[in-house]
N, C-alpha and C positions, 0 to 999 in steps of 0.2 A: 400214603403210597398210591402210587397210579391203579387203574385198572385194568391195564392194558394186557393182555395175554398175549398174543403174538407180536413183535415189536415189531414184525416187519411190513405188518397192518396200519401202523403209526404215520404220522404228517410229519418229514422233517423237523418240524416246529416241534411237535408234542417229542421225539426223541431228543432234539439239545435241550429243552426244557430238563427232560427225565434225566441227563447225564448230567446237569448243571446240580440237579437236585439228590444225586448220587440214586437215584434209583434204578439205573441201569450203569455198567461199564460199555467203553467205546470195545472192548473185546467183544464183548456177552452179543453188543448190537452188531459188528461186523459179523463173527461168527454164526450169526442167527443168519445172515444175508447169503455168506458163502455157501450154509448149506442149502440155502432155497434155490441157489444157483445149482446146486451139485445134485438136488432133485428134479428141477426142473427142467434145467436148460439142453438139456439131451433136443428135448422136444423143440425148445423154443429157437434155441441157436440164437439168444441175443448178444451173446459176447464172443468175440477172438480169442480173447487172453485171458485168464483170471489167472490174476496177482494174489495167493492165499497168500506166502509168506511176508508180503511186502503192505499188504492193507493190517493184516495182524499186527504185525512191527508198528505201524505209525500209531494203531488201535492202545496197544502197551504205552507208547512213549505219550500219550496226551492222558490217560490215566494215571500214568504216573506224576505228570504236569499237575493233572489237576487235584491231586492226593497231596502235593506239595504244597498247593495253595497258587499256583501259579494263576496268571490272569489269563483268559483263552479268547481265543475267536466266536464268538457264536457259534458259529456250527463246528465245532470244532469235536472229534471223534465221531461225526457222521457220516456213513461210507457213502461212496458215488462212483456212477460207473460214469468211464470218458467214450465218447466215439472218436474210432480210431482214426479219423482225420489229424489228429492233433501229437505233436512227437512229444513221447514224454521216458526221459531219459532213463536207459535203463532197462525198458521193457518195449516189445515187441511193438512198432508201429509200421502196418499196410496199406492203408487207406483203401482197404477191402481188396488189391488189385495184387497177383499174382505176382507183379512185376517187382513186388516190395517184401518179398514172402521171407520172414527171416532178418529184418534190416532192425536193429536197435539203433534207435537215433544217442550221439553225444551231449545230448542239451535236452535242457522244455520247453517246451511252447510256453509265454506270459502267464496263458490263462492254468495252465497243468502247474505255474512254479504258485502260482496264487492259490490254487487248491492247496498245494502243499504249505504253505504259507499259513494256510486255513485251517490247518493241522486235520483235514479231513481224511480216513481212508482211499486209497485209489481201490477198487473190487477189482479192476479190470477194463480190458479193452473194447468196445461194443460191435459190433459187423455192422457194415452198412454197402450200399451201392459202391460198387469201384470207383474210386477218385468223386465219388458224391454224383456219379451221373445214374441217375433212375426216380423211381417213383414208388420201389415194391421193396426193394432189396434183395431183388431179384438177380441182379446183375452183379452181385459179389464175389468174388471167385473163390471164394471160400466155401459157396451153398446160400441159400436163403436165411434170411427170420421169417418165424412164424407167429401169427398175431395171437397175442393170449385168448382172444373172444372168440375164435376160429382157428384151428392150428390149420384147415385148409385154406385161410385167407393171407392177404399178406398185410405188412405191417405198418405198411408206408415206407416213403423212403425219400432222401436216401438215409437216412436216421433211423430205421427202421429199429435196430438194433438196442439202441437207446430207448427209445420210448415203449417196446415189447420190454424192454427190463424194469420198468415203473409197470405196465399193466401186466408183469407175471411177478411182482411184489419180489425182484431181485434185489431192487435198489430203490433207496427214496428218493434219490436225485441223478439225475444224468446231463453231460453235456452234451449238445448238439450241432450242426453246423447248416445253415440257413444262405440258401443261392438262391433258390425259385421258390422256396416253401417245404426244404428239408427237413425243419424243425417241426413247424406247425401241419403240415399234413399229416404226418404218421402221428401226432397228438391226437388229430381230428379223430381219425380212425381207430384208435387204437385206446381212447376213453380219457384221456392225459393233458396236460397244460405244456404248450410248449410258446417259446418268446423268442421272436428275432429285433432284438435290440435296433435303435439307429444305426446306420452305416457311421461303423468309426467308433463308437460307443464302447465296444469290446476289441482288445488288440484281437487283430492276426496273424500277430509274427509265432511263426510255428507251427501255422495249420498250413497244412497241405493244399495248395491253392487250386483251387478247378476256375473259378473266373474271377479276376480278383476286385472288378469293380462291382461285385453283387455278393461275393461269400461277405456272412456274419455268423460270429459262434453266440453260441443262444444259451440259458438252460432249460432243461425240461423237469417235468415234475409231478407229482399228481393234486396238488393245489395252485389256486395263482400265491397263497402268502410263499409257498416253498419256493418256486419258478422267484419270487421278490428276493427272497433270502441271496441265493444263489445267483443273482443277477447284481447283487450287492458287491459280492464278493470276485465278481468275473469282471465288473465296467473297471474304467476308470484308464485314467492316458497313459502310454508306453511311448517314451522316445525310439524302440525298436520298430516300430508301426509308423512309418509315412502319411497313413492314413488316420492315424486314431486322435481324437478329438480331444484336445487340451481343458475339457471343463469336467466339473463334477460328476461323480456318479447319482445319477439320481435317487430322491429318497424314494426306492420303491416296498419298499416293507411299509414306511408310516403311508403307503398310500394304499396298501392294498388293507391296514387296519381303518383308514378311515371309510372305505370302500362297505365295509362290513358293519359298518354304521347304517348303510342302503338308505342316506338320502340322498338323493339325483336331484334332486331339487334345481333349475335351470338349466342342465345337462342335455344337450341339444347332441341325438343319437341319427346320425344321417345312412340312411340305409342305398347300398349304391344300385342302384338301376342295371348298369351290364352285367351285374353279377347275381343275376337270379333267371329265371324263366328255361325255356328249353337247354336240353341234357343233364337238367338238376333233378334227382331222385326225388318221387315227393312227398317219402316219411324225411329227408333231410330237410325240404321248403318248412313242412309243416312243424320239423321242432324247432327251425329258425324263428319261424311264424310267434309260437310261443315264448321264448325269449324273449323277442319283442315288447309283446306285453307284460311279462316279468319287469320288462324295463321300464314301460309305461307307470306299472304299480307303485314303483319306488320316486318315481317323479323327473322322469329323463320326458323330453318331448321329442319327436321320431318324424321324422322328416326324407322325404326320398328324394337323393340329389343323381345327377348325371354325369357320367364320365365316358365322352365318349369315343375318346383315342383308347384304351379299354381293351376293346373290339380287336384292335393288333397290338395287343403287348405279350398276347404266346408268339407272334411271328416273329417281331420285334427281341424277345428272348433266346427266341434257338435261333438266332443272328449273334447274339452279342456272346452268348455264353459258348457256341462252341470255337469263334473266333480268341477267345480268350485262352479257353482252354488249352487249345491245339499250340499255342506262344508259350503257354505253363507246361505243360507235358513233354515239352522239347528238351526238358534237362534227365530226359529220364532215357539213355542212350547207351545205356550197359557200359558205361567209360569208369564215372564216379563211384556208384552205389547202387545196389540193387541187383535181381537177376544182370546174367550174360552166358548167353550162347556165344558160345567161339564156334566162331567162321575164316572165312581166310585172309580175307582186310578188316579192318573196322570199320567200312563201310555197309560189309554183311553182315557183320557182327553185331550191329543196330540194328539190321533191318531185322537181323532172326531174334533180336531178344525181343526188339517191341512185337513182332507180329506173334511170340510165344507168348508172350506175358502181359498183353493189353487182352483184354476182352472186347465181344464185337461190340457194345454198345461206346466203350471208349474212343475202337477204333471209329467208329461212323459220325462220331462226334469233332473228333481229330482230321478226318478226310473233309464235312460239312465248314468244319469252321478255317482250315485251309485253303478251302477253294473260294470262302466270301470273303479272305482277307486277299487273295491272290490278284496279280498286275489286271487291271480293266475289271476286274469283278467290285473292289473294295468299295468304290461311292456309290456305285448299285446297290449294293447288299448289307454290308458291314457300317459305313455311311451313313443310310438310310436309316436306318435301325435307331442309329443313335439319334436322329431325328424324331422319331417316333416317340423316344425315350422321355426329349424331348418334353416331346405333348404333354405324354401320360403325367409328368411332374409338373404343369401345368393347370391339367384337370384336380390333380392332387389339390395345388394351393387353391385354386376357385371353390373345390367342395368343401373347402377345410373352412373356408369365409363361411359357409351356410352352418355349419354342425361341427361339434369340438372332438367327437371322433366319427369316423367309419366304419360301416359293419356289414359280414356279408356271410354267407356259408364260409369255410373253410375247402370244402372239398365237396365236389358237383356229388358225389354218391359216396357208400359207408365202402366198406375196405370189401371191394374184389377178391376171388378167388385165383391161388395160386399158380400160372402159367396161361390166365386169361386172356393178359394182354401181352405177354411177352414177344409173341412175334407181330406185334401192329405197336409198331414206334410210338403215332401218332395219338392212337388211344391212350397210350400211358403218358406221353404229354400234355394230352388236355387234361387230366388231372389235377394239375396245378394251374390251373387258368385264375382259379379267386386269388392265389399266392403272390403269383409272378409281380404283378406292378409294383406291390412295396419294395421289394429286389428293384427292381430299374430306378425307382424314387427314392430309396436310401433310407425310407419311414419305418419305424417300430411297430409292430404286426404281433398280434399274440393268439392262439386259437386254447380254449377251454371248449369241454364237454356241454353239447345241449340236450344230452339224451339218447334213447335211442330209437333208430326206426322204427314202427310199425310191422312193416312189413317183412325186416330181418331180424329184427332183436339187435343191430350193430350200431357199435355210437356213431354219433354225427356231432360236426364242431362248428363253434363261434364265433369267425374270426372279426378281433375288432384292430383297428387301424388308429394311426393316433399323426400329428404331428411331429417331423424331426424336432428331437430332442425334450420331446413330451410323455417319453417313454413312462411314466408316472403316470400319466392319466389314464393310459390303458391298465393299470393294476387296479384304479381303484372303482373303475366301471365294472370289470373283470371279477372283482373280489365281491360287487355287490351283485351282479348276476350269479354269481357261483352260488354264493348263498343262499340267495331264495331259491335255484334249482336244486339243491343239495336238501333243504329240506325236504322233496320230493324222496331222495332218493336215500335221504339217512347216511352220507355221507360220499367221498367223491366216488364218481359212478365208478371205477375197477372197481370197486366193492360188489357192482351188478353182475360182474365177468362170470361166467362157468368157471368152476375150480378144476385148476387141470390137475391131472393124473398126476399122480407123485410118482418119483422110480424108483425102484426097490433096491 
């Protein structure tokens, strides 16, 4: 019999091991989850929606499955919370934004019908940035998350929600959604493994689109083996997706076990040049710095290559993402679905429901990407961009010829305090300056924990870069740096978190 005393303590892996082995039921494990939600989440606000009777329900019918002898999924009676980008039939989906307050979608999104498929519990819906625009999850119209490490810090974002429910041990697994670095920055900050798969790799027909040529749905998790699991279960091609890639799901679980073998042995680790030096904190340099040599140890060779269209890929980004956006948002006109103010035509009847029900970061987003696609602006701005883009996938395949992956901080500093940068736009967009490129280049990007500050106690993250369609290689580079820093820390660093407050 296991050891384990709190099972919400456990690795994905180590709980379908323990259900496979009848040492826990998929009840016993949900319901341990719900109530850590129902203690905690007061404070943390990482979920919208908690589904109790409908995670229970699927909890019963896979024990019962598996008491019958049935064959199951892997993870199958594992709970996971969704972020609420993703429509999932049935149950409440917003995409954080006012304008959706109340709206149950008629269908699933691919990746919600492949959960269920999964015979996985749904816990619930997770908060994040409206329509995925932010950096903090600040911009929800729901209220904030707040980061387990710091309830005054925030969580990252626009994921924010998602990844505070792996670092306030709600959920072992959460989905995420991945535009400029949604996924992997609130990992960074927040102690967590988050993945943005290749563009096309995961459908996303049924996510709620903010730009559709940069959104990827990802998982997150607090291992890279569980982030592998979960990434198993979520790739793979959809004829409903235009964009999703007609080949295999990669073997990322056998990569991240052979990862944890930590031979590197010829594994050419290229460290990128624009993505370090001024505005990078420098307890985050210095546990990048370590890592490094972690990687050295195992037998990877570490080489610093140059990228340097780089330099405009934030500018290049809030070009392309809010011209996208502002094209996506236009179905949201109080006609179909969703709020409506009644006014006296329908053409005020638009105007008063989006100007009630968008939030200002929406709206500035929607006016920004408006005006660069608009008559005489578009090859100046919008144009341009995509040129740029251009480059940046350019520099990609040159560095990729030097080193078989990529590596950079994840996030220029640990996670900010709450309302710091809310009124300076421009500070919370440089936050995702290391993320953004693999978004414009379409590449598989994964951020793990390096530790934490010096000078804050707050984590800082790892991101490594890999080749489209190489999404494997980064799990098993991943699996063998996790390991040797894990020995450090006796296991994944939310373990290092202050223990918050229970509520009575």
């Amino acid at each position: 019999m296991s050891d384990i005393v709190d099972w919400t303590r456990a690795t994905a892996a180590q709980m379908a091991a323990a259900l496979q082995a009848g040492e826990i039921t998929s009840v016993e494990l949900t319901q341990a989850h719900l109530d850590r939600i129902a203690a905690v989440d007061t404070d943390v606000h990482a979920f919208l929606h908690v589904d109790t009777d409908g995670a229970l329900a699927t909890a019963r019918e896979v024990d019962a499955a598996r008491a019958a002898g049935e064959s199951l999924p892997p993870l199958a009676g594992v709970p996971i919370a969704i972020k609420d980008i993703l429509v999932t039939e049935g149950l409440p989906t917003t995409a954080g934004s006012r304008i959706l307050e109340g709206w149950v979608p008629p269908y699933d999104a691919t990746v919600t019908r492949k959960i269920r498929e999964a015979r996985m519990p749904i816990l619930g819906k997770t908060n994040m940035d409206e329509f995925a625009m932010g950096s903090s999850t600040e911009h929800s119209g729901y209220g904030p998350t707040r980061n387990p490490w710091d309830l005054d810090r925030i969580p990252g974002g626009s994921g924010g929600g998602s990844a505070a429910s792996l670092a306030a041990w709600e959920a072992p697994l959460a989905i995420g959604s991945d535009t400029g670095g949604s996924i992997r920055q609130p990992a960074s900050v927040t102690g967590t493994v988050g993945v943005k798969p290749t563009y096309g790799g995961v459908s996303r027909y049924g996510a709620i689109a903010l730009a559709s040529s940069l959104d990827q749905l990802g998982p997150c998790a607090r291992t890279v083996e569980d982030a592998a699991y979960l990434h198993e279960v979520m790739g793979g091609h959809d004829p409903m997706d235009a964009t999703s890639l007609n080949e295999p799901v990669p073997s990322c679980v056998e990569a991240a076990r052979q990862g944890r073998e930590q031979d590197l042995t010829g594994v050419r680790i290229g460290v990128i040049k624009e993505l370090s030096g001024e505005g990078y904190q420098a307890g985050v340099e210095q546990r990048f710095e370590e890592s490094l040599e972690k990687l050295k140890t195992l037998g990877a060779t570490v080489v610093e290559v140059s990228c340097p269209s780089f330099t405009y890929a934030l500018a290049a980004y809030y070009l392309i993402l809010p011209s996208e956006a502002s094209s996506n948002l236009a179905k949201f006109d109080s006609v179909r679905f969703g709020m409506r103010v009644e006014k006296a035509t329908i053409e005020k009847t638009m105007g008063a429901t989006r100007a009630e029900g968008f939030g200002d970061e929406v709206k500035r987003r929607i006016i920004l990407g408006t005006y660069a696609l608009s008559a005489g602006y578009y090859d100046a701005y919008y144009g341009s961009a995509q040129k740029v883009r251009t480059l940046i996938q350019r520099d990609f395949a040159a560095a990729f010829e030097q080193a078989d992956v990529l590596v950079s901080p994840t996030t220029p500093t640990t996670p900010f305090k709450l309302g710091e940068r809310i009124d300076d736009p421009l500070a919370m967009y440089l936050n995702d300056v290391a993320t953004i490129p693999a978004n414009l280049a379409g590449i598989p990007g994964m951020s793990l924990p390096s530790g934490t500050a010096p000078e804050d106690g707050l984590p800082t993250g790892f991101q490594i870069l890999a080749p489209a369609h190489e999404d494997a290689r980064m799990y098993r580079i991943g699996a063998a740096l996790e390991k040797a820093l894990a020995e450090e820390w006796g296991g994944p660093l939310a373990s290092q978190a202050p223990e918050l407050e229970v509520a009575e």
